[in-house]
RODO-2510 file (C-alpha; in nm, 4 decimals, decimal comma):
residues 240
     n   res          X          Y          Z
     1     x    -0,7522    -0,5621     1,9968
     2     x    -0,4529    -0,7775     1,9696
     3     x    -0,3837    -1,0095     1,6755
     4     x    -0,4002    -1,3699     1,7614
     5     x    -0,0540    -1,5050     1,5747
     6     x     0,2817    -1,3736     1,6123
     7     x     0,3489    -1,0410     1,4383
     8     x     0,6624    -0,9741     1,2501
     9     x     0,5743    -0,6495     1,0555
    10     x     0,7511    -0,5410     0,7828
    11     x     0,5861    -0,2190     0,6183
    12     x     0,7223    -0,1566     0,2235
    13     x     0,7494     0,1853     0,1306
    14     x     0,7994     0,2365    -0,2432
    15     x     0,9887     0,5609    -0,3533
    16     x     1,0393     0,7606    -0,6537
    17     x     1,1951     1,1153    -0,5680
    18     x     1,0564     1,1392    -0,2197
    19     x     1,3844     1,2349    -0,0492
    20     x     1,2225     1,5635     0,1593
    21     x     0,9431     1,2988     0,3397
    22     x     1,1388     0,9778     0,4137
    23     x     1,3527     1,0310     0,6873
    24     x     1,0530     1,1513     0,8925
    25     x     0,8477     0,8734     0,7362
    26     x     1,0621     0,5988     0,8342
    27     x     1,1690     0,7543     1,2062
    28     x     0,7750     0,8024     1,2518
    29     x     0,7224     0,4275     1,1321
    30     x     1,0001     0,2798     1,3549
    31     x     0,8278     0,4473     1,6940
    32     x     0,5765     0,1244     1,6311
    33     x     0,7679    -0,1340     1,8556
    34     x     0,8914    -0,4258     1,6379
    35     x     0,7707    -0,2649     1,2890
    36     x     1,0505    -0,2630     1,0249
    37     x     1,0875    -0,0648     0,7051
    38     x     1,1561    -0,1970     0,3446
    39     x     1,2127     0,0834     0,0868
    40     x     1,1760     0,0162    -0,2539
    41     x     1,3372     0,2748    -0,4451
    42     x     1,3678     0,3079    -0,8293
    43     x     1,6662     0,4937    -0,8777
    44     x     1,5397     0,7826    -0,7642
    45     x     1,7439     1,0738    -0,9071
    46     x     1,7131     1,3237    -0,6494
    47     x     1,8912     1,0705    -0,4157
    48     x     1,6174     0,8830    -0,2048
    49     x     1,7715     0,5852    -0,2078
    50     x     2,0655     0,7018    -0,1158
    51     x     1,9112     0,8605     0,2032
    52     x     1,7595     0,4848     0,2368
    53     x     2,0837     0,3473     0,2796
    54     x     2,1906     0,6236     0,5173
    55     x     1,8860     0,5151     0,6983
    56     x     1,9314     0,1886     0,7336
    57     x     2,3077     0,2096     0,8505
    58     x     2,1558     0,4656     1,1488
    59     x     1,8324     0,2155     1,1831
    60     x     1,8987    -0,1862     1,2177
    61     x     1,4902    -0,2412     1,1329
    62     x     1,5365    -0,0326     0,8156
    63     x     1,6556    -0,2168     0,4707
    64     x     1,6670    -0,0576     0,0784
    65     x     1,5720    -0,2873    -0,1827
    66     x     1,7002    -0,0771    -0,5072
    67     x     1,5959    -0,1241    -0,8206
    68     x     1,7688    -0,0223    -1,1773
    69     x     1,4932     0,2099    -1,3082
    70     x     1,1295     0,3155    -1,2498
    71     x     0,8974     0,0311    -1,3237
    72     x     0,5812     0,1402    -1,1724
    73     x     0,3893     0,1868    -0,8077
    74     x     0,2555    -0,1933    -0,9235
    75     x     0,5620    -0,3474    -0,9685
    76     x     0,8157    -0,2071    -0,6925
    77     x     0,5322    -0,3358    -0,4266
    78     x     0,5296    -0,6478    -0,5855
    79     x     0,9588    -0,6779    -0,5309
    80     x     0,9029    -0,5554    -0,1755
    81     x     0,6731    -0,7984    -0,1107
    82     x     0,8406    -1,0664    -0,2250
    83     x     1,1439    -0,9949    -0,0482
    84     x     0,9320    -0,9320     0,2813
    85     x     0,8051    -1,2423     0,2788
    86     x     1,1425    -1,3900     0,2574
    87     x     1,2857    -1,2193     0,5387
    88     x     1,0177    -1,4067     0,7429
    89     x     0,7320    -1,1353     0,7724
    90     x     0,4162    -1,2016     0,9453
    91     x     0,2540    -0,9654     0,8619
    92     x     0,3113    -0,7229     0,5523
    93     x     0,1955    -0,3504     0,5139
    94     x     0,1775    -0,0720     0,2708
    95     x     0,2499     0,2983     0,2835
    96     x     0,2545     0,5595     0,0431
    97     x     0,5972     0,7810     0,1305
    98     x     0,4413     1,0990     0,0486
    99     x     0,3481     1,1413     0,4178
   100     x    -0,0217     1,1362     0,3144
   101     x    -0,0393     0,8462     0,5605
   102     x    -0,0390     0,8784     0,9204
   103     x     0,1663     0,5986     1,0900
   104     x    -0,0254     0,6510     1,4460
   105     x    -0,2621     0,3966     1,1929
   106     x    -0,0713     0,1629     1,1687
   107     x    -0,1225    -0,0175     1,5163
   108     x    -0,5422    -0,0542     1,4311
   109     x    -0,3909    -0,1803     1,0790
   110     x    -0,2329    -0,4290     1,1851
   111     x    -0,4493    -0,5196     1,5003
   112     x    -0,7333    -0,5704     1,2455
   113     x    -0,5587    -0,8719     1,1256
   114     x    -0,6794    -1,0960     1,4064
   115     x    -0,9490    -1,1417     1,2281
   116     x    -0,8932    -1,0521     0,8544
   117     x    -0,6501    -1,1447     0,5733
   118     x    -0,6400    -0,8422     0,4055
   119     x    -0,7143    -0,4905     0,5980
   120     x    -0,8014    -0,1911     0,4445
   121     x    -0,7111     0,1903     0,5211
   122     x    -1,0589     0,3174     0,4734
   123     x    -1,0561     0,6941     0,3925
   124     x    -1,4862     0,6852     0,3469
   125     x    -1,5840     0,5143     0,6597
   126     x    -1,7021     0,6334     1,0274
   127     x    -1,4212     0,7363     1,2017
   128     x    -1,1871     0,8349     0,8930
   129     x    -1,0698     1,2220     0,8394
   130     x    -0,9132     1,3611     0,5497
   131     x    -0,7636     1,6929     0,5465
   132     x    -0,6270     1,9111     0,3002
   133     x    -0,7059     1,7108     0,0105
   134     x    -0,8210     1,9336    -0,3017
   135     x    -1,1913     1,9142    -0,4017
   136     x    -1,0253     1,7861    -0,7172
   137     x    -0,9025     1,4962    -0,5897
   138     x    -1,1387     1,3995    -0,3149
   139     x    -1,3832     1,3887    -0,6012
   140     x    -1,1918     1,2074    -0,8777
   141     x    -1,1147     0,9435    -0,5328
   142     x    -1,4551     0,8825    -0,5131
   143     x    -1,5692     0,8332    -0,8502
   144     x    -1,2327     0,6300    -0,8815
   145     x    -1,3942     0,4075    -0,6070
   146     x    -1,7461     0,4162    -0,7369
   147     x    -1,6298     0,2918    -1,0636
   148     x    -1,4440    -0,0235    -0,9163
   149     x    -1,6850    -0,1424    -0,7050
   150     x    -1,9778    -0,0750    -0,9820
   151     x    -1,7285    -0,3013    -1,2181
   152     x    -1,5917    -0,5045    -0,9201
   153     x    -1,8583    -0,5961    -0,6797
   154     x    -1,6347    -0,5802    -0,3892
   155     x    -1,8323    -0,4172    -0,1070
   156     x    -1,5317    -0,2314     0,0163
   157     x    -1,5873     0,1615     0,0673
   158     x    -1,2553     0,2523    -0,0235
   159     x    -1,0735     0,0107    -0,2565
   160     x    -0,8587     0,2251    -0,4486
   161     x    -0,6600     0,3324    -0,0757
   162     x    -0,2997     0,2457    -0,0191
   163     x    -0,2459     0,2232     0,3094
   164     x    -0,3397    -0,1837     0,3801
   165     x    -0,2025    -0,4637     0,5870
   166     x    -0,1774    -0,8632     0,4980
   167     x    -0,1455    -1,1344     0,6393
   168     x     0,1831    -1,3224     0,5014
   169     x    -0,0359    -1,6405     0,4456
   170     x    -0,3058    -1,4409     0,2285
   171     x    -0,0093    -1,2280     0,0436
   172     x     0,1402    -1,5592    -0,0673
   173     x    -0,1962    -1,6959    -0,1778
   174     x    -0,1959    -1,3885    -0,4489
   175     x    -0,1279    -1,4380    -0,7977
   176     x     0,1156    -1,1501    -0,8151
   177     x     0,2026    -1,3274    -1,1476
   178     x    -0,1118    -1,2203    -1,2598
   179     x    -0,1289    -0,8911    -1,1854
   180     x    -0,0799    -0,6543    -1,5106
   181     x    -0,1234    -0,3408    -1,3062
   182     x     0,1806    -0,1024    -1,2921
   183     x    -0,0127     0,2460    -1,1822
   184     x    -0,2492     0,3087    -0,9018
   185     x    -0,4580     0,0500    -1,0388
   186     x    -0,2561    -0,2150    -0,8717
   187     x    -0,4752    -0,1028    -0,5462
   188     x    -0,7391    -0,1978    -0,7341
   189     x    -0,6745    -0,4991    -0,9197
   190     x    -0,4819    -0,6361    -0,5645
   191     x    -0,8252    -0,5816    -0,3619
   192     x    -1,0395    -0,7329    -0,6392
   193     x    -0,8355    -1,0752    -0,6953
   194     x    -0,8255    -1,1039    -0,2943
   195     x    -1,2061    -1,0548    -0,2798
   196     x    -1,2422    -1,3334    -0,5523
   197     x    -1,0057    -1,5642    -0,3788
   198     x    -1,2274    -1,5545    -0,0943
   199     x    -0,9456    -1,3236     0,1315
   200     x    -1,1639    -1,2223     0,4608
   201     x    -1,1282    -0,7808     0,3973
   202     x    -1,2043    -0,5614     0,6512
   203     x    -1,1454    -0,1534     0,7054
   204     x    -1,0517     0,0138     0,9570
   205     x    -1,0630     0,4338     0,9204
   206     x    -0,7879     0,6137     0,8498
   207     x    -0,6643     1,0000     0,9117
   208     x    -0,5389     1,1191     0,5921
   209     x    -0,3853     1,3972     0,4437
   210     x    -0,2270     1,5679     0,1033
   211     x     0,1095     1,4871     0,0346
   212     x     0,3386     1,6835     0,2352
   213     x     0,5903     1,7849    -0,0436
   214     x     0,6886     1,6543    -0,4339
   215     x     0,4318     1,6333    -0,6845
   216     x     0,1685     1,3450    -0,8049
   217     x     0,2883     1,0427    -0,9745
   218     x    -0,0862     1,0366    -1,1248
   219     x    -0,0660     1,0577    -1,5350
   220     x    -0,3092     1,0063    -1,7901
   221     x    -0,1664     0,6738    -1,8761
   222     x    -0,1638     0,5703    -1,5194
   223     x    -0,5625     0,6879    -1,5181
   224     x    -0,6165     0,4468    -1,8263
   225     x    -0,4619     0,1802    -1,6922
   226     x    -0,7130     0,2283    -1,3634
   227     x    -1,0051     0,2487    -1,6060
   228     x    -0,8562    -0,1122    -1,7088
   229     x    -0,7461    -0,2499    -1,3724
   230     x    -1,0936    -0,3806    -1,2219
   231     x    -1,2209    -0,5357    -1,6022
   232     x    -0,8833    -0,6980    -1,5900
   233     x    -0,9421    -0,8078    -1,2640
   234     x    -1,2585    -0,9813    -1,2574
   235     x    -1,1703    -1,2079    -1,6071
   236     x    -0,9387    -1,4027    -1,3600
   237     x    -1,1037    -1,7240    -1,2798
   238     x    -1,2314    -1,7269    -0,8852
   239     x    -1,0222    -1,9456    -0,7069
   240     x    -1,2072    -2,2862    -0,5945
***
């Protein structure tokens, strides 16, 4: 399936101390023809963004957006997509940069988009794989996901995922203003205001996998402020 409009990708990557996974990331990312690379990195002090900027000297479709300190997952994909859309994106995407992701998903992503404002990287439905994942987490993923869509409504299997794909149009008619969410409740709250603006969602299945190096970002406050996300979310009024 091909989309129907003209497709200027731009996939933001934020980055915290993931210096061992970018550089395959992005070279991975860039073998999709016409895809470019925004990384959003918050001063990462084991020098990430400074690989970024190596990057994008070797890469023209690479760019670094830098930021002066860590401000949360929430908030650095907020600045990337703002500065997407004002290179001109089409079409805007999200990857984790933990190499959980596999970028051979990307084309379907994006495809999916021909008829769907927001598309989802579905770890729950036919087709999807996950491998390597701790019991653990696979578990505390799908109460995560039970919870929100209890809360939520949204009949989405997998609304907590953060691999996704917008349409610029749709991105623009979010109310990032809005959005309190800093953690890995921004997944959350993002997919919930979209359903309640009336955003077409779809998911497509994804392959995923643990992270390939580093550690978590996942904290007890950034589990709080998930257990908040989705309440937060549906007490803004549905847009008319």
């Amino acid at each position: 399936m091909s989309p129907e409009f003209p497709v200027s990708a731009v996939v933001v990557i934020p980055t915290y101390n993931e210096r061992e996974t970018l550089r395959a990331i992005v070279e991975r990312v860039l073998l999709v023809d016409g895809v470019r690379v925004l990384v959003v990195d918050d001063n990462s002090p084991d020098g990430t963004g400074h690989l970024g900027d190596t990057l994008a000297r070797e890469q023209p479709r690479v760019s670094v957006l830098h930021r002066p300190r860590p401000d949360g997952l929430g908030s650095a994909y907020i600045a990337g997509f703002r500065a997407a859309l004002d290179d001109g994106a089409t079409v805007v995407c999200q990857m984790d940069a933990d190499g959980s992701h596999d970028t051979a998903d990307l084309p379907p992503l994006i495809a999916a988009l021909a008829s769907a404002d927001m598309v989802l990287g579905s770890r729950y439905i036919a087709g999807s794989h996950i491998h390597d994942w701790p019991v653990s987490r696979q578990w505390l993923s799908h109460a995560g996901n039970g919870y929100a869509r209890l809360v939520s409504r949204v009949p989405v299997r997998d609304i907590t995922t953060g691999y996704r794909a917008w349409r610029a149009e749709a991105l623009r008619a979010m109310p990032l203003d809005q959005v309190q969410s800093r953690g890995h409740g921004f997944q959350v709250e993002m997919t919930i205001l979209a359903f309640r603006r009336g955003l077409r969602i779809a998911e497509v299945p994804i392959s995923f996998q643990d992270r390939l190096s580093g550690v978590s970002k996942i904290t007890t406050r950034t589990l709080l402020e998930f257990v908040r996300s989705p309440w937060r979310a549906v007490s803004v009024p549905r847009a008319i």
